[in-house]
C-alpha positions as CSV (number, residue, x, y, z in Angstrom):
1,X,73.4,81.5,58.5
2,X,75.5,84.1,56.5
3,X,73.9,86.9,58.1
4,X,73.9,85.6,61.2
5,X,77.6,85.0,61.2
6,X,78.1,88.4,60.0
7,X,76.2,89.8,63.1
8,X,78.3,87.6,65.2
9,X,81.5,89.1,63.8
10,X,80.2,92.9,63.6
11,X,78.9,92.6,67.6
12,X,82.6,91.2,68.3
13,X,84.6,94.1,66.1
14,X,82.3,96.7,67.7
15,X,83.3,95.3,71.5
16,X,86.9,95.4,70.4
17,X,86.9,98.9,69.3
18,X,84.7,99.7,72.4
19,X,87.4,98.8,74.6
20,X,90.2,99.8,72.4
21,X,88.5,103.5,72.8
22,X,88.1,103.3,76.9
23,X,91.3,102.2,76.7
24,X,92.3,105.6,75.0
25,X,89.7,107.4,77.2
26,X,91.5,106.2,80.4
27,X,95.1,107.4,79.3
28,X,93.5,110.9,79.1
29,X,91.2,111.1,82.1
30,X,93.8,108.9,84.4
31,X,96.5,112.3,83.3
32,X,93.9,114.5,84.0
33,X,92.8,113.6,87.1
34,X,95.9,112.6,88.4
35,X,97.1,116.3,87.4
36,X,94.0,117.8,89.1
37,X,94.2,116.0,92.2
38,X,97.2,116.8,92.7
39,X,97.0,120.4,92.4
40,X,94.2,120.1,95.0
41,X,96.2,118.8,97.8
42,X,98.5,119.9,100.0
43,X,101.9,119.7,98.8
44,X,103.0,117.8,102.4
45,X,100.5,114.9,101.8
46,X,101.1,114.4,97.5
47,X,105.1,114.1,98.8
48,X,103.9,111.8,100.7
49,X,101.7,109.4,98.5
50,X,104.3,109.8,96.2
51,X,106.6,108.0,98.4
52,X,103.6,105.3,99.4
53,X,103.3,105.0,95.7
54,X,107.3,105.1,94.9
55,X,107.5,101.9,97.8
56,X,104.4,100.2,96.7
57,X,104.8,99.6,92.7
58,X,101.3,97.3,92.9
59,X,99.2,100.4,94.5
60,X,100.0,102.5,91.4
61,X,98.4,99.9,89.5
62,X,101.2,97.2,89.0
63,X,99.8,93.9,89.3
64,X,102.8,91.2,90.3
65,X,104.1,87.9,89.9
66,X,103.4,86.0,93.3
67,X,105.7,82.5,94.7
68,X,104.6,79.2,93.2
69,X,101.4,77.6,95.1
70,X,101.3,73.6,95.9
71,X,97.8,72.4,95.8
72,X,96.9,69.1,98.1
73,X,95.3,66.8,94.9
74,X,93.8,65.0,98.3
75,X,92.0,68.3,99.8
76,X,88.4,67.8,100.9
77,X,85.8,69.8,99.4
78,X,85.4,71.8,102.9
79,X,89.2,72.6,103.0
80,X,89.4,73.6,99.4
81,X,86.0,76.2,100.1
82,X,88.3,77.5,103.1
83,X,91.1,78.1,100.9
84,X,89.2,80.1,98.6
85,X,88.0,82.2,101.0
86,X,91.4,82.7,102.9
87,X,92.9,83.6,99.4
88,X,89.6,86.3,99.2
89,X,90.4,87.3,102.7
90,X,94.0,87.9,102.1
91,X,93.6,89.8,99.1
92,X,91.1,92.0,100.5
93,X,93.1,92.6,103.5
94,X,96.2,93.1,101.7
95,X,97.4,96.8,102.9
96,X,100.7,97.1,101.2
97,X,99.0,96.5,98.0
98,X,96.2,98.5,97.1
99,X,95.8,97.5,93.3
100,X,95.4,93.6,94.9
101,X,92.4,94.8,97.3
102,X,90.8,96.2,94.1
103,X,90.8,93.0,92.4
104,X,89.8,91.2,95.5
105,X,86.5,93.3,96.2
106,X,85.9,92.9,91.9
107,X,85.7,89.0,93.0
108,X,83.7,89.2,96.1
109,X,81.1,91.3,93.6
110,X,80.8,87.8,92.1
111,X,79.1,86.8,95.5
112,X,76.3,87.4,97.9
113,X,76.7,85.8,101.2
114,X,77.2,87.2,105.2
115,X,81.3,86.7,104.4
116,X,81.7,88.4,101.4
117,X,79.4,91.2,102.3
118,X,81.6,91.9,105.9
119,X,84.9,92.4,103.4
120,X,83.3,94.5,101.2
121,X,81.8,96.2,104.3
122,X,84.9,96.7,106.2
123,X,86.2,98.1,102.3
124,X,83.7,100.9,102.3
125,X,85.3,102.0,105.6
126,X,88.9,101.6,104.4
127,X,91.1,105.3,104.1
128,X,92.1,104.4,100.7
129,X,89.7,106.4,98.5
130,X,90.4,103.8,95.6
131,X,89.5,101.1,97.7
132,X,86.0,103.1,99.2
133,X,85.3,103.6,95.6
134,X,86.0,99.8,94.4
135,X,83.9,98.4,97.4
136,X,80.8,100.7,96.3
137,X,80.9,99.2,92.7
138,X,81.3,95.7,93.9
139,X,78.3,96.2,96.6
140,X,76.1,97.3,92.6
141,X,77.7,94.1,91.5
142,X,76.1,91.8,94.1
143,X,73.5,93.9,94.8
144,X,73.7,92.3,98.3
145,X,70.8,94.4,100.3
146,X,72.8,94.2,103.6
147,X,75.0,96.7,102.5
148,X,72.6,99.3,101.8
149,X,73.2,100.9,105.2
150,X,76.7,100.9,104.5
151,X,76.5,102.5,100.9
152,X,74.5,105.3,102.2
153,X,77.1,106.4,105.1
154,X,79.4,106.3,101.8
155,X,76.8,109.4,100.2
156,X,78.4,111.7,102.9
157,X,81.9,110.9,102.1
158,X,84.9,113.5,102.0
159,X,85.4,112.7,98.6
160,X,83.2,113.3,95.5
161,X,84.5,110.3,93.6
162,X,83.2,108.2,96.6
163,X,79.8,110.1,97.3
164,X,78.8,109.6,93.6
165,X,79.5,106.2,92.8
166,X,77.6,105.5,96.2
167,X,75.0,107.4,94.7
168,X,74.7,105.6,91.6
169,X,75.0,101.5,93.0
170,X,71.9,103.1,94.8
171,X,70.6,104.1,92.3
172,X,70.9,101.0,90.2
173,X,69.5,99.0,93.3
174,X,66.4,100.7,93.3
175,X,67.5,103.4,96.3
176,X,66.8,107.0,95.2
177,X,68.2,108.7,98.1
178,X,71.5,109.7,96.4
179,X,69.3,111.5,93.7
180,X,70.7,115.0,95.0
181,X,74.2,114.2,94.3
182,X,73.4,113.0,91.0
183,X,71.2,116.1,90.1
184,X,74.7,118.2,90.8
185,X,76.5,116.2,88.3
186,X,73.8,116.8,86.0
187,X,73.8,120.7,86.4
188,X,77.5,120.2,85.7
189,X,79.7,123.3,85.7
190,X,76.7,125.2,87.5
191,X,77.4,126.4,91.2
192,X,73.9,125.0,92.3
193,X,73.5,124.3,96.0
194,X,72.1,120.8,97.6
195,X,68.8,120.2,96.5
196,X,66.9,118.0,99.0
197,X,65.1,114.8,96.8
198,X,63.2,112.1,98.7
199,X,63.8,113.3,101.8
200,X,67.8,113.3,102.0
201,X,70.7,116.3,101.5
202,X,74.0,115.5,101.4
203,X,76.8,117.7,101.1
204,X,77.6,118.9,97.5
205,X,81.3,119.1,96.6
206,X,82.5,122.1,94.4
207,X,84.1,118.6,92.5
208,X,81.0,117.5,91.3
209,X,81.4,120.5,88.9
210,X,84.6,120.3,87.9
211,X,85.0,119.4,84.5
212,X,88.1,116.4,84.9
213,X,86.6,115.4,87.5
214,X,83.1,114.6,86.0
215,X,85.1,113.0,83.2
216,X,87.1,111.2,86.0
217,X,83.8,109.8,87.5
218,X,82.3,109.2,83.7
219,X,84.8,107.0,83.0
220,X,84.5,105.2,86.0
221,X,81.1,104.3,86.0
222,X,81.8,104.0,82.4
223,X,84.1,100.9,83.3
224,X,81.9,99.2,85.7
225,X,80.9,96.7,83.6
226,X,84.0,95.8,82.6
227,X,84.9,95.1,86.3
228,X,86.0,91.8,85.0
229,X,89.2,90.3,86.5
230,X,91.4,92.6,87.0
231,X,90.3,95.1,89.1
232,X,87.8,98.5,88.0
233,X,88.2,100.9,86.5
234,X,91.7,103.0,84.9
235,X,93.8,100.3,86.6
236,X,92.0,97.6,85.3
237,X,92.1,99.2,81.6
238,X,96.2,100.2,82.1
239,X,96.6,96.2,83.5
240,X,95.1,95.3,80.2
241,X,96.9,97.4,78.2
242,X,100.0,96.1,79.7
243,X,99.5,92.6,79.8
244,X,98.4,92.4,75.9
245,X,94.9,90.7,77.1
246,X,93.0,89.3,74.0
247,X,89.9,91.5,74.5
248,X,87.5,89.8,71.6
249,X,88.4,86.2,73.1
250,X,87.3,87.5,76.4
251,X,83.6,89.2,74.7
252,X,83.6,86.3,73.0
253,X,83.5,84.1,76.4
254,X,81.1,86.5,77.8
255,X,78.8,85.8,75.4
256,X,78.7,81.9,74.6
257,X,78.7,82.1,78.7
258,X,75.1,82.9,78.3
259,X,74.1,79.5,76.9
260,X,74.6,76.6,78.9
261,X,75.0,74.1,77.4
262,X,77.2,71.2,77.0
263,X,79.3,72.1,74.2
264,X,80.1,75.6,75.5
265,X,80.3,74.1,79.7
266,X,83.7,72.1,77.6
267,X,85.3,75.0,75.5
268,X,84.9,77.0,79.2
269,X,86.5,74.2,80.5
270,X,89.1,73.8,77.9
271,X,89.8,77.9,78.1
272,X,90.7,77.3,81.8
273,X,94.1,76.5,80.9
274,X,94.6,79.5,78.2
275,X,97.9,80.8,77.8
276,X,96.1,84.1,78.4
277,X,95.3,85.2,81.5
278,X,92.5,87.4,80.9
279,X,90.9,84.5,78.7
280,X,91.5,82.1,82.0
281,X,89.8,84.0,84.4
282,X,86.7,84.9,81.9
283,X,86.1,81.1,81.9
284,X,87.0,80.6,85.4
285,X,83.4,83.5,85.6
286,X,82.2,82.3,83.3
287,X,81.7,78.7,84.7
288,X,80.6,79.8,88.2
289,X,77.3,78.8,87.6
290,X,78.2,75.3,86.9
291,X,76.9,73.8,90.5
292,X,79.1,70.0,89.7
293,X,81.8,68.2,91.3
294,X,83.6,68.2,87.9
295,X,83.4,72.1,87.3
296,X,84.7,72.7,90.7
297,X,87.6,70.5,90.3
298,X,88.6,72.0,87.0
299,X,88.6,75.4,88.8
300,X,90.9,74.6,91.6
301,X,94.0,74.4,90.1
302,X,93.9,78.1,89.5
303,X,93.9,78.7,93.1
304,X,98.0,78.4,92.2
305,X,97.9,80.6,89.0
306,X,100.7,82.9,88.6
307,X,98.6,85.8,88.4
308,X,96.4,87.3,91.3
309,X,93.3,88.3,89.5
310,X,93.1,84.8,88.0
311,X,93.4,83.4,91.4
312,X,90.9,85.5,93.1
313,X,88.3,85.3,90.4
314,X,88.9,81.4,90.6
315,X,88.5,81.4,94.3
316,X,84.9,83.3,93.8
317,X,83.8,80.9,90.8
318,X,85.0,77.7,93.1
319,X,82.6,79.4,96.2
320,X,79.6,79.6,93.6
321,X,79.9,76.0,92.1
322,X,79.8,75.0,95.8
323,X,77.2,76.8,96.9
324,X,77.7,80.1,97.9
325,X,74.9,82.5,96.1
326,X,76.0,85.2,93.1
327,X,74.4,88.3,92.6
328,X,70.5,89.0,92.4
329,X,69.3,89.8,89.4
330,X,68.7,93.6,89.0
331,X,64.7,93.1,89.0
332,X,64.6,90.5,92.0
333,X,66.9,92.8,94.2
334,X,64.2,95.8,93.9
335,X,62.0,93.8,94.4
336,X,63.3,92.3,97.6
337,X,63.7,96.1,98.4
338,X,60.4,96.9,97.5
339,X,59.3,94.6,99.8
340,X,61.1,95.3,103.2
């Protein structure tokens, strides 16, 4: 018992100082890139997403407070599934605030159904590139086949950041034809042209060599599975930082998630109300596979919580105690592919 306690413990440290190191990682590479990019542009357009940025705090990565919600206690079960997917829609909609389409398409990677798949979709055709990039990794979180189509049109985007993480979801879902894009990150600083893999070439961007850049791109896929509740990626590490979420709390959730039964279904429960709000909406995901009346009900009063994230990962836990199907598992989604 003493050993396995001590395991317990070690596992949780090493998470901590996992994150704690990303954390340090995405201070450097957000500079860096930020620096890069900048440099690459033309100085008429970085005036002017300074200005977007300068009039739109939450698109910089800012996440806000938002007005008090009333909840009907008397809502039906069919009115309180249509307000969690108008408070999906609306987030993922949202043009004045990039940041909260971010976190929106991280909670519609918690589902797989015809109306989350059209928002993340519509996403992978946005202008944003953060928001192109953000829909591909929540398209590898769902691993929704339907958006296959869509994920390849993203292998021929203008920009690399986009073209590789299409490439890798792929990948992951058991589609190799991004495999040329991926060989040019691995040749690295290398000037080597397309190569043609399983029948596809795509355009290879003098990015994909570019030393910040591949760190830039590292660290993104780096932080996919930490596309927890607020947001992907840099932004979701710098919301973190700033909002002094108890990372070991959350690990810890992540883990006890994984056995269901009815001791753990209560401290979930119990965690819904946390003073933290990266500990509220780990239970809120944690407990969407809890199909009961009483689980559902203990997850809609956070369609009012003060924070976004927490609201939108509530209103994707709600859908999936209702219902609404989560992601395949890795093996079953190639092997519906396999099988086409």
């Amino acid at each position: 018992m003493n050993a396995t306690a001590s395991r317990a413990r070690t596992n949780l440290f090493n998470g901590k100082q996992i994150w704690l190191l990303l954390l340090a990682l995405a201070s450097v590479v957000s500079a860096a890139a930020r620096a890069q990019s900048g440099a690459a542009k033309p100085a008429s357009t970085a005036a002017q997403e300074q200005s977007a940025a300068a009039n739109n705090p939450a698109a910089a990565g800012n996440e806000e407070e938002v007005p008090a919600v009333t909840l009907s206690p008397t809502a039906t079960r069919q009115q309180r599934t249509e307000q969690a997917w108008k408070i999906l829609t609306d987030a993922a909609t949202d043009m004045k605030h990039t940041q909260t389409r971010l976190q929106a398409l991280t909670a519609l990677g918690l589902l797989r159904s015809p109306r989350s798949a059209k928002l993340v979709a519509d996403a992978m055709a946005d202008p944003g590139l953060d928001v192109r990039a953000a829909a591909a990794l929540a398209a590898g979180l769902n691993r929704d086949r339907t958006l296959e189509p869509n994920l390849l049109s993203l292998l021929d985007d203008k920009e690399p950041q986009v073209a590789f993480t299409a490439a890798m979801t792929l990948s992951k879902m058991g589609d190799r034809s991004g495999d040329d894009i991926l060989v040019a990150v691995v040749d690295g600083e290398r000037s080597a042209g397309p190569t043609m893999m399983h029948g596809a070439e795509h355009k290879i961007d003098n990015d994909l060599h570019n030393p910040e850049m591949l760190a830039w791109m590292g660290a993104m896929q780096g932080a996919e599975m930490f596309m927890g509740p607020f947001g992907y990626g840099i932004a979701a590490f710098e919301f973190m930082h700033q909002s002094g979420g108890d990372l070991a709390r959350v690990s810890a959730i992540e883990q006890i998630s994984k056995e269901m039964t009815e001791p753990v279904h209560k401290k979930l429960l119990a965690a819904l109300g946390d003073k933290d709000a990266a500990v509220r909406a780990a239970a809120a995901e944690a407990l969407a596979d809890y199909h009961d009346n009483a689980t559902s009900a203990a997850i809609y009063p956070l369609f009012a919580d003060k924070k976004v994230p927490v609201r939108l990962i509530a209103a994707a836990a709600y859908l999936r105690t209702t219902g609404v199907p989560g992601p395949l598992p890795v093996v079953a989604a190639r092997a519906v592919r396999a099988g086409r």
